[in-house]
C-alpha positions as CSV (number, residue, x, y, z in Angstrom):
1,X,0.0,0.0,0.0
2,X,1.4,3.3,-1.0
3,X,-0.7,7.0,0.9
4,X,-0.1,10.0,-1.4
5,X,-0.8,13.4,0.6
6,X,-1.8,16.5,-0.1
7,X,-2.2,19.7,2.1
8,X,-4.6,22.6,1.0
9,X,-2.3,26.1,1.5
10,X,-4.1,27.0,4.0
11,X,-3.1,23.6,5.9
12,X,-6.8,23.1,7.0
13,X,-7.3,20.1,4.6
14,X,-5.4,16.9,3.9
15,X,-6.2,14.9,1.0
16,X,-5.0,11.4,1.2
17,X,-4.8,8.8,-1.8
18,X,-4.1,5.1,-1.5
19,X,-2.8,3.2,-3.9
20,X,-3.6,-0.9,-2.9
21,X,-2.6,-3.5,-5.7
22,X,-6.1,-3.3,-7.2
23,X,-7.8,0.0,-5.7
24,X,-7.2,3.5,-5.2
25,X,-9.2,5.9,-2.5
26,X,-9.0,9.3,-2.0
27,X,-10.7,10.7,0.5
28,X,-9.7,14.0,3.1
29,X,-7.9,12.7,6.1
30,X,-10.3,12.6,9.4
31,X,-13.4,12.3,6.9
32,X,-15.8,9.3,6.3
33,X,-16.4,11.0,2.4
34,X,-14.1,9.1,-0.2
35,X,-14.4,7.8,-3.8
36,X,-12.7,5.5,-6.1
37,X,-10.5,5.8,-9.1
38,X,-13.3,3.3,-11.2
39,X,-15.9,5.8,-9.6
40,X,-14.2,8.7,-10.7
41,X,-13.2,7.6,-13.8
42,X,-17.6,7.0,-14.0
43,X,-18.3,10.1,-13.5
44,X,-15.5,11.8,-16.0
45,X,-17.7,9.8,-18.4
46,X,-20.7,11.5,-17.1
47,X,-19.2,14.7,-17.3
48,X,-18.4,14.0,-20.9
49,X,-14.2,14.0,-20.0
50,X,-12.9,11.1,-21.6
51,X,-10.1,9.2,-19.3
52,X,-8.7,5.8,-19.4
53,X,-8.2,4.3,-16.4
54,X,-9.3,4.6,-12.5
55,X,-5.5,6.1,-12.4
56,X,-6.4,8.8,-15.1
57,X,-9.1,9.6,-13.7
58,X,-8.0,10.1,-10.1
59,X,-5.0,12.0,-11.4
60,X,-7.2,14.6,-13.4
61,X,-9.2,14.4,-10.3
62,X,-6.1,15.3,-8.7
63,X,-5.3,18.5,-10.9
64,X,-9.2,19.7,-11.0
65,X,-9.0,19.5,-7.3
66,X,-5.8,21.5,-7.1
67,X,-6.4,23.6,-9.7
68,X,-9.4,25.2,-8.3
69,X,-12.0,23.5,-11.1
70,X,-13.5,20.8,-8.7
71,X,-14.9,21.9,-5.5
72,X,-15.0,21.2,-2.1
73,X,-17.9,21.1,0.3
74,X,-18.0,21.4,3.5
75,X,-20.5,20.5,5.4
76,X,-21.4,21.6,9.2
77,X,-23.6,21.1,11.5
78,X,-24.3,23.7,14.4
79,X,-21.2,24.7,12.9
80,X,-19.2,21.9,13.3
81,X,-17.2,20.6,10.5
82,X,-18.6,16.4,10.2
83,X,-17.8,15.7,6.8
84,X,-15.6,16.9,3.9
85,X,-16.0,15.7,0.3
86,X,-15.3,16.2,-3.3
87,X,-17.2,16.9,-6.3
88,X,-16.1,16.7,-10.0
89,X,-18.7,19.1,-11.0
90,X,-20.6,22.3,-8.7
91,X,-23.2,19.9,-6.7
92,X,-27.0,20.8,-6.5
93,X,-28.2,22.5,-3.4
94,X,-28.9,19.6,-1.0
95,X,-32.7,19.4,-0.6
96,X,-31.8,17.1,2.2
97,X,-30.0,18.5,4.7
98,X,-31.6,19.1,8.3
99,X,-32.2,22.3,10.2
100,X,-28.9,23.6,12.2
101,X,-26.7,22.0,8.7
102,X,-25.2,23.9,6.3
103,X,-22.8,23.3,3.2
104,X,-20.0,25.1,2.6
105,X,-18.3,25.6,-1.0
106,X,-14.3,26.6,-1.1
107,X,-11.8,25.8,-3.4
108,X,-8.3,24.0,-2.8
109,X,-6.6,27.4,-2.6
110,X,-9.5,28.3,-0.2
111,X,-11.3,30.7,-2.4
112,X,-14.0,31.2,-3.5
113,X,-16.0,30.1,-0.2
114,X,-19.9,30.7,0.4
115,X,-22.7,28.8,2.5
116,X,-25.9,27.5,1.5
């Protein structure tokens, strides 16, 4: 097993991939949220990106992440942070979420933040 890391500037935000001999995660470290390089490379194909491989896929996930093209939501409840995750495309307002929780949408460089 081989753990790639990657620390937003602002250090609030580790992103860890894990390489295993027949699977790669990526998830933020200290969050349940994570995805896989065959789900990524899924939704690429949704997204109408063409990629080759789960390992294509996670690293243009990779650069869309850093890059400041693929956000990252946070999401809090009574202002506490619970979960972290990654989108490959500007999610939908979440019609779901409960009273007190609230979704907040920065970038890697931690721009461009604002709550729903």
């Amino acid at each position: 097993m081989a753990i790639d890391r990657y620390r937003t500037p602002d250090g609030s935000l580790e992103l860890l991939v894990i390489r295993e001999a027949d699977e790669i995660t990526v998830g933020f470290d200290s969050y349940s949220w994570h995805t896989h390089g065959d789900v990524l490379a899924a939704d690429y194909g949704i997204a109408g990106v063409k990629v080759s491989s789960p390992e294509e896929a996670v690293q243009r996930f990779l650069s869309d992440l850093r890059s400041d093209r693929a956000p990252i939501i946070m999401c809090r409840k009574s202002g506490k942070v619970y979960d972290v995750y990654a989108a490959v495309s500007m999610p939908a307002r979440d019609k779901y979420m409960e009273p007190g929780e609230t979704a907040e949408i920065r970038y890697w460089s931690g721009r461009g933040a604002h709550a729903s």
